[in-house]
N, C-alpha and C positions, 0 to 999 in steps of 0.2 A: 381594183375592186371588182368583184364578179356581178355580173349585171344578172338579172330573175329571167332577163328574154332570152339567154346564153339557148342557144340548141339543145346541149346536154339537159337541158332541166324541163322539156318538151316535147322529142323528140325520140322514139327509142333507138333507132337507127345509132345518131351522133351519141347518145347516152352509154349505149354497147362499145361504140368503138373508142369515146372516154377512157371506160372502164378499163377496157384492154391494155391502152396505153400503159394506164397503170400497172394493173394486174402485171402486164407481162413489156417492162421497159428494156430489157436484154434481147427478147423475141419469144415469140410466142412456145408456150410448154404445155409439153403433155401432162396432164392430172395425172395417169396413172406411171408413166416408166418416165418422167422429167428428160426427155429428150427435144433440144429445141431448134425451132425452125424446120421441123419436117413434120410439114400436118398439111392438109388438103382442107380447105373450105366446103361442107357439102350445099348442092345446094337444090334439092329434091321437091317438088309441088310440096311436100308434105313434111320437109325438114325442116324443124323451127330456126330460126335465124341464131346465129352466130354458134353453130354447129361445126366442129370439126373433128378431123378423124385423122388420126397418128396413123403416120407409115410407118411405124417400127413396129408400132405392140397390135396395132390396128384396130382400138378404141377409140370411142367418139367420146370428147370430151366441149365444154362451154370454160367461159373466163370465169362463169360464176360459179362454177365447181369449188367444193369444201371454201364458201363463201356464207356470208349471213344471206346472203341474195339468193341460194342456191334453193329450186322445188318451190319459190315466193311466186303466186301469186298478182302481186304487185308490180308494174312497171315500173323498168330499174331506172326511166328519168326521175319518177315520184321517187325513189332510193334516194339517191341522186340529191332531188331540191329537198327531201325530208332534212339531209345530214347537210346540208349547205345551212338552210332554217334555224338548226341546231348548234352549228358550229358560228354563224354568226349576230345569234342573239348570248347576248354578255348573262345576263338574267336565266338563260332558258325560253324553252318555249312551251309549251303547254302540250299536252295529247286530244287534250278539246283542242286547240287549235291551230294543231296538224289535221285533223279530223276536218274541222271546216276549209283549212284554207286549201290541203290538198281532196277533195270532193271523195270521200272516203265515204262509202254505207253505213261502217260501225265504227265505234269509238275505241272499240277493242283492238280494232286492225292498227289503229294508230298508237294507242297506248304499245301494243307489244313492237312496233316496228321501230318507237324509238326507243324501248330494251334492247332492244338488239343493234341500233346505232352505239348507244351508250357502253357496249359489250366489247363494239370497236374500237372503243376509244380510252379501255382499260390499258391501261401497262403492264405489261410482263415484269418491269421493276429485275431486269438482270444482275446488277447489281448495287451496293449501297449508294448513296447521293452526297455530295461534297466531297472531301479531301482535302488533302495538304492546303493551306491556304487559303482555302474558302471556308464562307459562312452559311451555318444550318441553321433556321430558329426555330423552335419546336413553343408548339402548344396546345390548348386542350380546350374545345367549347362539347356544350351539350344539346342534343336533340331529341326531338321526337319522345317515346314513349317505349319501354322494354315491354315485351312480347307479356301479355298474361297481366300487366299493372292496368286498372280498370280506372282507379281513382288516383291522380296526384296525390303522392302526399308530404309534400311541398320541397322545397328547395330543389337538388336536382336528382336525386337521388332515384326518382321514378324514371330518368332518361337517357338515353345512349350517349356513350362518351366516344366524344370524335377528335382523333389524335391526328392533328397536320402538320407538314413540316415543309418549310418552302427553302429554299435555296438562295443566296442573295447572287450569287455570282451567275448562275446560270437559269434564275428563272422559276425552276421545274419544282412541282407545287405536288406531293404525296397524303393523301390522307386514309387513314382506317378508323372505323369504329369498334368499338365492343360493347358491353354491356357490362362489362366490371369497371372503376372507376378503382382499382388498387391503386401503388405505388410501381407495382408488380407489373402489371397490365402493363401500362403506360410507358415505362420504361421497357417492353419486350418490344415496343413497337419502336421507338428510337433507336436500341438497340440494333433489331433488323436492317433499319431503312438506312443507316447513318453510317459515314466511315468515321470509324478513329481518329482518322488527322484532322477531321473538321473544329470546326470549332463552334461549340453548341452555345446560342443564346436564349435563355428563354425569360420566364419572367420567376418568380420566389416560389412561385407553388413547392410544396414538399415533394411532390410527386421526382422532379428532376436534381433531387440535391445527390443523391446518391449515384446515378446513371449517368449525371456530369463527371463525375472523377472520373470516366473511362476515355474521358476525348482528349485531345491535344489543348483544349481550352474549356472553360465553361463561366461566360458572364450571361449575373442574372441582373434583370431592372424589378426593384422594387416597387411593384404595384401595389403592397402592404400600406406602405407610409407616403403613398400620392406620386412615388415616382416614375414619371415615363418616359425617360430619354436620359441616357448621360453619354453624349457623344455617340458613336455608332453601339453605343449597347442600350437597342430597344427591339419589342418587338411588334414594331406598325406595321410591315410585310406580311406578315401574317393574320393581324388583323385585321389587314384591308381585306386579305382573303376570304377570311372569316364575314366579312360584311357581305362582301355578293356573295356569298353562298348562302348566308341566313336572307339575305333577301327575294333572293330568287327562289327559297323552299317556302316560304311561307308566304312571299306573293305570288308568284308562278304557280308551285307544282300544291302548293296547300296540304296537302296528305302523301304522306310516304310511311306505309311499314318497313320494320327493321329489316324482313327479308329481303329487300330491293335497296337500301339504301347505301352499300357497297357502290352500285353503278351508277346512283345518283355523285355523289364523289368521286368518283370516273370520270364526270361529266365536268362537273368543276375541276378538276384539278388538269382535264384535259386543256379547256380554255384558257385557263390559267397559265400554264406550260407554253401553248402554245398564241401568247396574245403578242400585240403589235411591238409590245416592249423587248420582245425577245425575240423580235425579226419576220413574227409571221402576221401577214394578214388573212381577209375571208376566203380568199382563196386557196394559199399553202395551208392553209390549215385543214380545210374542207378535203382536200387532197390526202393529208395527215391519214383523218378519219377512216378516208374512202379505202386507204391502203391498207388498216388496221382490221378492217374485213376480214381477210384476207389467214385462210386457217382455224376460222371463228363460226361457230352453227351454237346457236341459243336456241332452243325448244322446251315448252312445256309440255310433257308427255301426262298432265292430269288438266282437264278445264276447269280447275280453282285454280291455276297459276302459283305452283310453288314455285319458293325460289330454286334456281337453278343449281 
């Protein structure tokens, strides 16, 4: 378990050369011509720390180069304990209070610093999840509010449909939202995310009766007429997910527009993915994060904060 009094999370010195480790575990590389191990340390009265300069192309380049860290402000041990905070609260943790606990002036500085934690912690999603012999369970809850609906009006019909799909065999926990609530919708997202050999479980909704004929299997549990288990065809897995995610949005973070709410599921599905059941603790996991940096710059180029 990683301890708070750790170095990296106080020190910028040990927090830089953390970093590196990571950034660069083959040896150190050039940002601009990827030449490695032939760089010079500069180390000038007036040359910021962990500055160095390629002898090939004879650019000076930092570890935090095309980094979310890169041109911040922010000292990267605060980087650092921010995504440590984040990756081992189950729940979340709040932008008030990253604000408080790391001695922040603005609240904004905090809010945007863990957008762009969260940014790290997306998946690229290379290719479909499951396969031959494993199991996918696919399902659907509702959130929040669609962009422009003022007043509920009633059932769910005024809210974001959030489509997740967890893996049983290996874990790893996928969600997207939309604002359509089709048959259509729903099944493009299954479709995407899912291999063919899988074998898809969900529960009777109509949404999946059609978009199961395409898989190697498809049992559903009848949540219609009270049922929820018949032997390994149910779908708890996913509604445990479903639970710390509505818990933590509605206690934790309270308010989320639609435009952000991609990377709040980033955030969940990251912890998710990566929780102790699947081999990682606060640590590999923190490290996961810290790596996922890495090629990632989030900027709001208007001060109302569109989404990105």
């Amino acid at each position: 378990m990683t301890k708070l009094t750790d170095k990296i999370y106080h020190d910028e010195d040990a927090a830089r050369a953390h970093f590196e480790r990571i950034r660069w575990p083959d040896g150190r590389t050039c940002h601009h011509c990827g030449v490695v191990d032939n760089s010079t340390l500069l180390k000038g009265k007036t040359t910021r720390p962990g500055l160095y300069k390629c002898n090939a192309c004879r650019k000076p380049f930092t570890a935090t180069m095309g980094t979310i860290y890169e041109r911040s402000h922010i000292p990267l041990h605060k980087w650092l304990l921010a995504t440590h905070l984040m990756c081992s609260s189950k729940k979340g943790i709040s932008a008030a209070q990253l604000h408080r606990n790391l001695g922040f002036g603005s609240y904004r500085t905090a809010w945007f610093m863990a957008h762009r934690i969260r940014e790290a912690m997306r998946s690229d999603r290379p290719a479909p999840m499951g396969g031959e012999g494993q199991t996918v369970e696919a399902d659907e809850t509702y959130f929040g509010r669609k962009a422009g609906v003022e007043t509920p009006q009633g059932g769910f019909r005024h809210k974001l449909c959030v489509v997740s799909l967890v893996n049983r065999d290996t874990g790893e926990a996928r969600s997207v939202f939309t604002d359509k609530t089709t048959h259509e919708a729903v099944a493009a997202v299954v479709r995407a995310n899912v291999d063919r050999e899988s074998r898809l479980v969900t529960d009777d909704h109509v949404h999946y009766w059609k978009i199961g004929k395409e898989f190697a299997a498809h049992q559903r549990v009848r949540h219609s007429i009270g049922e929820y288990g018949r032997g390994d065809v149910h779908t708890n897995t996913i509604e445990g997910f479903f639970s710390i995610f509505k818990r933590g949005m509605r206690g934790i973070y309270q308010h989320c527009g639609s435009q952000h709410l991609h990377r709040y599921l980033a955030e969940y599905d990251f912890r998710y993915t990566y929780r102790e059941a699947t081999g990682c603790d606060d640590t590999e996991r923190t490290k996961r994060a810290v790596a996922g940096t890495i090629g990632r710059r989030l900027m709001y180029a208007r001060p109302n904060l569109t989404r990105a």
